[in-house]
N, C-alpha and C positions, 0 to 999 in steps of 0.2 A: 587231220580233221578231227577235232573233237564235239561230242556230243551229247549236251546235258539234258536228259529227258524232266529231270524235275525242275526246269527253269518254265516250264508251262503248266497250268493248272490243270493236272488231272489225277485219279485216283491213285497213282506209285506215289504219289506224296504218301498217300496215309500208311503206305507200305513201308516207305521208309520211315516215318513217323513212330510206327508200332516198333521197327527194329532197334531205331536210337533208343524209346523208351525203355526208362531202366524199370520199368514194373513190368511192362509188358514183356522182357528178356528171360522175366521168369519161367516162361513158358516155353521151353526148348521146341516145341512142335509144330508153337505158331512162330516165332524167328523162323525154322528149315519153312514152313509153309510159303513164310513172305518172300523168303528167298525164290523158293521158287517163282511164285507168282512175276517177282522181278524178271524173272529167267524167259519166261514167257513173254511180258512184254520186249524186251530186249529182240527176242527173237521174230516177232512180230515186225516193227521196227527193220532190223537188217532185213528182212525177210521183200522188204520195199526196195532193196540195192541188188538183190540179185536181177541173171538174166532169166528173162520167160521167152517160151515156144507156145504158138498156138497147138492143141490136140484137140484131137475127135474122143469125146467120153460119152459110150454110150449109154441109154437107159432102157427103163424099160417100153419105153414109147417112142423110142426115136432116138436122137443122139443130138449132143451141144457141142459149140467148139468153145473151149475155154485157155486160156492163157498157166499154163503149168510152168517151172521153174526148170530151165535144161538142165541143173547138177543138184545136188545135194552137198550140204558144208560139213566140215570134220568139224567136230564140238572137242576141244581142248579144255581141259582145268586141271589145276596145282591142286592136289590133295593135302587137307581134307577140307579144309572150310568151302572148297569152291563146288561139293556136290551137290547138294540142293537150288545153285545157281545152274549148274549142269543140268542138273534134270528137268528142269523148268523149258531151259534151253531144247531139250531131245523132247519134252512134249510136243512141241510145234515142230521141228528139224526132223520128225521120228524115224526119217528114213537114215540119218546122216552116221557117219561113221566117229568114230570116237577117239579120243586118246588122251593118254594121263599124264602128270608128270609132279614128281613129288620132288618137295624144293621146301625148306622151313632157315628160319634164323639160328646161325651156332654162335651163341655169344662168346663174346671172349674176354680176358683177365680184369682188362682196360674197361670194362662196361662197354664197347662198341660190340661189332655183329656183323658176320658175313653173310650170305645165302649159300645155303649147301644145297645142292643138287642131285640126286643119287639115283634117279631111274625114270625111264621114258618109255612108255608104250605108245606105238603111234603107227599109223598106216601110210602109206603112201603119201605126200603133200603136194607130187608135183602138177601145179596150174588147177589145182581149187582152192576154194575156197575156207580158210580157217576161221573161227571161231574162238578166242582164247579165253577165258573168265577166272577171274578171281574174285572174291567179294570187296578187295578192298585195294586199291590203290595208293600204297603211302609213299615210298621212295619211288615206285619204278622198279627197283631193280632186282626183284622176285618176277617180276611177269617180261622182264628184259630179258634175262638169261635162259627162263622158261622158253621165252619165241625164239632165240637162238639156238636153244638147244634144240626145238622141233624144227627146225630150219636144214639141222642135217639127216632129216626127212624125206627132204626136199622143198623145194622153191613154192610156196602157194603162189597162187595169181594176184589174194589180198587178205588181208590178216584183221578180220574187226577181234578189237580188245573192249572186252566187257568187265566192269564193276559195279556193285552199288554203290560207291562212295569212292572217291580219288581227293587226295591233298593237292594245292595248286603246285605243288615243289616235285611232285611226282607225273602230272600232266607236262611241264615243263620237263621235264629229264627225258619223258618217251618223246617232245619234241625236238630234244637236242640229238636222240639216239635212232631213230627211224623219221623214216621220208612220209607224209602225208599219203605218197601213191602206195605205199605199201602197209599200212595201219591205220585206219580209223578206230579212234576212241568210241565208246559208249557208256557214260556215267549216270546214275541216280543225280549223283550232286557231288559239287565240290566246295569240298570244307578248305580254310585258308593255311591253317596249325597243322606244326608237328611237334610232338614234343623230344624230348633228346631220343628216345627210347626209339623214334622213329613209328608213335602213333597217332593215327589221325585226331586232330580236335577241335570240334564235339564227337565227332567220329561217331562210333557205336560201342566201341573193345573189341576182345578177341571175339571174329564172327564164327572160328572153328572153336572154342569152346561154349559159345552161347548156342549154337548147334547141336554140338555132341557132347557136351560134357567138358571138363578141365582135365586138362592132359597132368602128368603124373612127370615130374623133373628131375626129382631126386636121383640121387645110382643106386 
């Protein structure tokens, strides 16, 4: 099940509008901001798929019964680009539990690129509800390995995968790779291009250094 929230007219357009723009990228604070704000909607959104319990809340005048959510979801993201997505995400979730997992491209001789994988912080998974985010969805196969590898966590009940942006060749591969009952997509939008490099386009660039800065390559 996939789901594109910018195929409807509302204000995440201009959010994603500000992060493609290459003027407005100058401004490393308001990129992490927009992410966030993304983060928040997204959360918003899934936040309609969970289950609810009626409770008694009381006040200072009496007491309401209102419809509250029986669990709280573990918030998942590949460091670093996906922290500002993350947070967005724990503003609304604020109860939820968390977990990391760091995974980047090692090129190789040939100009291709693997995903390496090297560490996983994560709680418990079994029969709740994950949350997994990356800002960007190009191949798939950074946020594939990432959900497998939290997978020997344990089993979640259901897995929403969140981006700003996914290539169609990468929504396509998480359908070739996981079941619909076990992964709902949630995208900004999807751009049609990859180019060999395996980046989106028009994409935006790299969203972890229009974040934090340009990473340093050299040895």
């Amino acid at each position: 099940m996939v789901n594109i929230l910018g195929t409807h007219n509302s204000i995440i357009n201009v959010f994603i509008a500000e992060m493609r723009d290459a003027e407005v990228q100058k401004d490393s604070m308001r990129f992490r901001r927009n992410m966030e704000r993304l983060g928040e909607i997204f959360a918003y959104e899934i936040s309609k798929t969970l289950l609810y319990e009626e409770k008694e809340v009381v006040t200072t005048l009496g007491s309401a019964q209102m419809q509250l959510p029986i669990t709280n979801p573990v918030i998942a993201t590949i460091l670093r680009a996906g922290l500002p997505l993350h947070q967005g995400l724990l503003g609304f979730f604020d109860h939820a539990e968390n977990a990391f997992v760091t995974a980047y491209r090692k090129p190789g001789k040939d100009g291709s690129f693997k995903i390496q994988l090297e560490y996983v912080s994560c709680p418990d998974l079994t029969g709740k509800i994950l949350i997994l985010c990356d800002p960007m969805l190009a191949t798939g196969a950074s946020i594939l390995l990432s959900y497998k590898a939290l997978l020997a966590k344990g089993k979640p009940k259901h897995t929403h995968v969140v981006s700003v942006l996914g290539s169609q060749e990468g929504v396509e591969y998480m359908r070739r790779n996981v079941s619909q009952e076990e992964v709902t997509l949630w995208l900004g939008a999807i751009d049609d291009e990859l180019t060999a490099q395996a980046y989106i386009v028009p994409g935006l660039g790299d969203a972890g250094d229009l974040a934090f800065g340009s990473k340093y390559d050299g040895i």
